[in-house]
Each structure stands twice: as structure tokens, then as C-alpha cells.
C-alpha atoms as one frame of an Amber mdcrd trajectory, in Angstrom:
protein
 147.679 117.775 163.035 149.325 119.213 165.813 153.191 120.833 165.501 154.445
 117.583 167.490 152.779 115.200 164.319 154.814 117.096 161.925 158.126 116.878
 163.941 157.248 112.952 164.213 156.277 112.325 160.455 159.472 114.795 159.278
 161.954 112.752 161.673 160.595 109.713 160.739 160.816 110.491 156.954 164.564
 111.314 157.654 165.121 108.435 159.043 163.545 105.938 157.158 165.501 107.520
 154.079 168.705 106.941 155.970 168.132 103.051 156.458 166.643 102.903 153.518
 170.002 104.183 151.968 171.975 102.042 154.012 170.411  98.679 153.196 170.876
  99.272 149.235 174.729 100.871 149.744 176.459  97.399 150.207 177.909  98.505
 153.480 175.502  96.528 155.839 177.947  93.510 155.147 180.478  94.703 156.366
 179.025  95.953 159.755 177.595  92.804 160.302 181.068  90.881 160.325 181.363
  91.546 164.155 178.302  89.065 164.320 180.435  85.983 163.433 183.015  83.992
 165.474 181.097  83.732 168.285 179.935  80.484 169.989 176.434  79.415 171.500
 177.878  80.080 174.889 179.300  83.617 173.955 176.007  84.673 172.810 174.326
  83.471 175.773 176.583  85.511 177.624 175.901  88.386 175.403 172.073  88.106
 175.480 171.690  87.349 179.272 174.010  90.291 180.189 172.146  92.867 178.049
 168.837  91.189 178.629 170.100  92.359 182.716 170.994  95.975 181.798 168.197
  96.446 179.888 165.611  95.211 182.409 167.467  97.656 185.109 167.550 100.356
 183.370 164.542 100.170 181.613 162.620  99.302 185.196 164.705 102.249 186.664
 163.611 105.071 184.224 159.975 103.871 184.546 160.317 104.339 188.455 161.697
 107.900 188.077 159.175 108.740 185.016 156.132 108.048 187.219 157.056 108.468
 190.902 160.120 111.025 190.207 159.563 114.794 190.200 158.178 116.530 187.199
 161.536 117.797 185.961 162.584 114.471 184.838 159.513 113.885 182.425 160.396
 116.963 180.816 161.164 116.806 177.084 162.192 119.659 174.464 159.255 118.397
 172.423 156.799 119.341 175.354 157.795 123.145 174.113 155.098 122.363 171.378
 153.222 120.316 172.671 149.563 119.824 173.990 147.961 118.723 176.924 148.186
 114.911 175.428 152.237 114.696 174.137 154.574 113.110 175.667 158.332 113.050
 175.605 159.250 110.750 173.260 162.278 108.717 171.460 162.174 110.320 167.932
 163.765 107.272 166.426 160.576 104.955 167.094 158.041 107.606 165.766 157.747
 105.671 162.585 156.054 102.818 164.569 153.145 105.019 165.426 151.994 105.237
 162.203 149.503 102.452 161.037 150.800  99.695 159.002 153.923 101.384 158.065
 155.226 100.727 161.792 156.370  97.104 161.288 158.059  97.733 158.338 159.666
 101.160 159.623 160.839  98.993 162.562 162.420  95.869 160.428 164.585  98.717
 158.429 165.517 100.333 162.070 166.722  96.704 163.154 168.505  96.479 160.022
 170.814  99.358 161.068 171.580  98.954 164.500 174.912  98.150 163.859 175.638
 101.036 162.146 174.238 103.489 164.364 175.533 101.132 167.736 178.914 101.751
 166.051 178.723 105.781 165.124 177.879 105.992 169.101 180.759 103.750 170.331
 183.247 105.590 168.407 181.802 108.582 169.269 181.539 108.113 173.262 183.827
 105.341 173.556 186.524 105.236 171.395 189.430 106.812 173.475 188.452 106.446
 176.928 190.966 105.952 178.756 189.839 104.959 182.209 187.226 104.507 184.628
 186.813 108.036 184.965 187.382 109.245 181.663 184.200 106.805 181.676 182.055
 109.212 183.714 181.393 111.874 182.044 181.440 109.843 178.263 178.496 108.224
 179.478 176.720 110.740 180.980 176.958 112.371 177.792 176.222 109.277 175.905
 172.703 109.080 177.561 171.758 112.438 177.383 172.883 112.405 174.010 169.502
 111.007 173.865 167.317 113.582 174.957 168.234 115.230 171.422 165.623 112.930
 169.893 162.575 113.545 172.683 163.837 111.003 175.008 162.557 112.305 178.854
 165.456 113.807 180.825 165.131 110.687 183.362 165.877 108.369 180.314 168.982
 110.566 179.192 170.581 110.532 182.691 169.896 106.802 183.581 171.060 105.909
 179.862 174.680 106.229 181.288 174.122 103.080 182.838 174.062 101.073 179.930
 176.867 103.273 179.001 178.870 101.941 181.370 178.236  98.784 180.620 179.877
  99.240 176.476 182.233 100.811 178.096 183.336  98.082 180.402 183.115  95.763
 177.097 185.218  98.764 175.131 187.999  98.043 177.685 187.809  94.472 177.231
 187.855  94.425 173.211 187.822  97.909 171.974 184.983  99.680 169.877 184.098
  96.138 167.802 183.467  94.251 171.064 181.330  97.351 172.670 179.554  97.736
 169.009 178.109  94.156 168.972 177.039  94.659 172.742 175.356  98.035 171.936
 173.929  96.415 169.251 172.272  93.157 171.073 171.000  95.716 173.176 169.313
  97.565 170.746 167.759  94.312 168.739 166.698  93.247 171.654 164.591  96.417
 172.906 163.676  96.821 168.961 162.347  92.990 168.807 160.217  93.318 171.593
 158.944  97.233 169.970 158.578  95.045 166.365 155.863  92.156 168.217 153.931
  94.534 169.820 153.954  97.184 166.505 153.070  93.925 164.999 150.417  92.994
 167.149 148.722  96.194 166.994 148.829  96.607 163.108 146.889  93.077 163.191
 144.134  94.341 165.599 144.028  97.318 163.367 143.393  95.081 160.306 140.932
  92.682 161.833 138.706  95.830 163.739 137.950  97.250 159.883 136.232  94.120
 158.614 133.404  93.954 157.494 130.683  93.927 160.268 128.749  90.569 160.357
 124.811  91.351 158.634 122.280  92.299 160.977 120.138  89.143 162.808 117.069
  88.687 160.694 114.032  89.501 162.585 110.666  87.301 162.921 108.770  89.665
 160.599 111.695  88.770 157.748 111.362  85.281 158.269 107.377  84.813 157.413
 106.700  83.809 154.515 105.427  86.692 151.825 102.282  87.079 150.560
């Protein structure tokens, strides 16, 4: 187990703790209000609009990651890590770990809100113009690289912060809360199916291999 396995199995047990905490505390319920009064044409808007940002930024960072130089792969957990680590979003590590990953990821969806919400009031809440803006977001996505996240992925995070931020000045924290968090569910859906997928394959690969062809020599009759 390498230094980067403990920092992944400690920050996951942190975590899970946390929404574990959260979904028994009674205060989900209340988080989840901002989720009602809203039409089938609203959340169209909602989804197609994040589905956008999150295909452009998400298609961006990949660009830089692979064809960018060097210095924007880098991650504070490369300090201790070997030849095969990666930079990394601390916050999905749960997901690597067999079988648990699913459920780790259903109690990470569960708290979007909440954590979509601690971000908005802490990057959002106040701004007071376009470029106010600027340098909130920029923080906002490099906020990120305190969990692993590649620097490319903190700096072209602001662009989704700009995007709450535009919704902050259109309905305050609540309106940029429920965006951030469509955003989220939706890149945490798409993390649960394939998490999902692969905790199936894992399952089916350990059955029982199939006995071995009997050979001519079995099949005569004995003696």
C-alpha cells in the first residue's frame, strides 16, 4: 500500500462519515426544498444548460491534461506519489474501492446540495459584480486542487464558476445552489453507472470457472 492508498482510504473514510452523518441528521429535507416549484420546462432549461458547461469544461480540461504542458497535470498528491499516481479528485476516491464504490457514490449524490450550497455561499454569496466575479471563481476552481484535482482542472473550474455566478445574480445563492447542484448529479450519475458497471464485471469475473471438457479417455467405459 503505497502513501497515496492511505491518503485515498483516510479521505474517503472522512467523507463517507460526513454523508453518512448528514443523511441521519434530518437536515437533508430542508436542502432539498430548492428542488420544488419548478416546471418540466425549467428543468429542461436547467439540465440542458449544465449538461453544456459541463461538456465544455469537462472536454476543455481533458485537452489541456493531455496535450497541455506538464505543469498543468501537476497535483500536490504527486509529492508522494509513484511512477503510476495520478492527480486525482479526493472526493471520488471512495469509488475506487470494490463494491463499496456504488454505495460510497449514492451517499455522495445524497449531499450535493449541501456541499453545492457551503461553496455558493462561500464563493458567491456577496459578489457584487462582474468583476468581483473574477477572481471568486478563479478561486472557486482552484479551491479544488485542495482535494488532488490537476492544476488544469482547478483553473478551468472557474468556468463553471461563472456560470453559478451568472445564476447567483439572477436569484441569489438558492438559485446558484440548485444549478451547482444539477451539475454535480449530473457528473456524479454518469461516475455512479460506470462504478456500477464495473462492480458487476467484478462480480461476474470471480465465478466459478465452468469444469474442465471431459476428455475421450473419461468417456470409455471402465473396466
Amino acid at each position: 500500500m503505497t502513501v497515496v492508498d492511505v491518503i485515498k482510504y483516510a479521505f474517503t473514510a472522512g467523507v463517507t462519515y460526513s454523508c453518512v452523518r448528514y443523511a441521519v441528521s434530518g437536515e437533508m429535507k430542508q436542502d432539498y426544498l430548492l428542488f420544488k416549484g419548478h416546471n418540466t420546462k425549467s428543468w429542461a432549461e436547467i439540465i440542458a444548460t449544465n449538461l453544456l458547461i459541463l461538456a465544455i469544461t469537462l472536454g476543455l480540461i481533458v485537452a489541456v491534461y493531455v496535450y497541455g504542458p506538464a505543469v498543468f497535470r501537476w497535483s500536490w498528491i504527486m509529492l508522494f506519489a509513484t511512477k503510476d499516481d495520478q492527480g486525482t479528485n479526493l472526493n471520488l476516491a471512495g469509488t475506487q474501492i470494490p463494491f463499496f464504490g456504488p454505495i460510497f457514490m449514492v451517499l455522495l449524490l445524497l449531499n450535493f446540495p449541501r456541499l453545492a450550497r457551503y461553496e455558493e455561499e462561500e464563493f458567491r454569496d456577496g459578489t457584487k459584480d462582474w468583476k468581483d466575479a473574477i477572481p471568486r471563481s478563479i478561486k472557486f476552481g482552484l479551491w479544488h486542487c485542495l482535494v488532488g484535482v490537476p492544476l488544469c482542472g482547478g483553473i478551468l473550474l472557474a468556468i463553471p464558476g461563472f456560470w453559478f455566478t451568472r445564476q447567483y445574480f439572477r436569484g441569489g445563492v438558492d438559485r446558484s445552489t440548485l444549478y451547482h447542484s444539477v451539475y454535480n448529479m449530473i457528473l456524479g450519475l454518469v461516475v455512479l453507472y460506470f462504478v456500477t458497471v464495473s462492480s458487476i464485471e467484478s462480480l461476474t469475473s470471480h465465478k466459478t470457472p465452468p469444469p474442465p471438457k471431459s476428455s475421450p479417455q473419461s468417456l470409455a467405459p471402465s473396466k
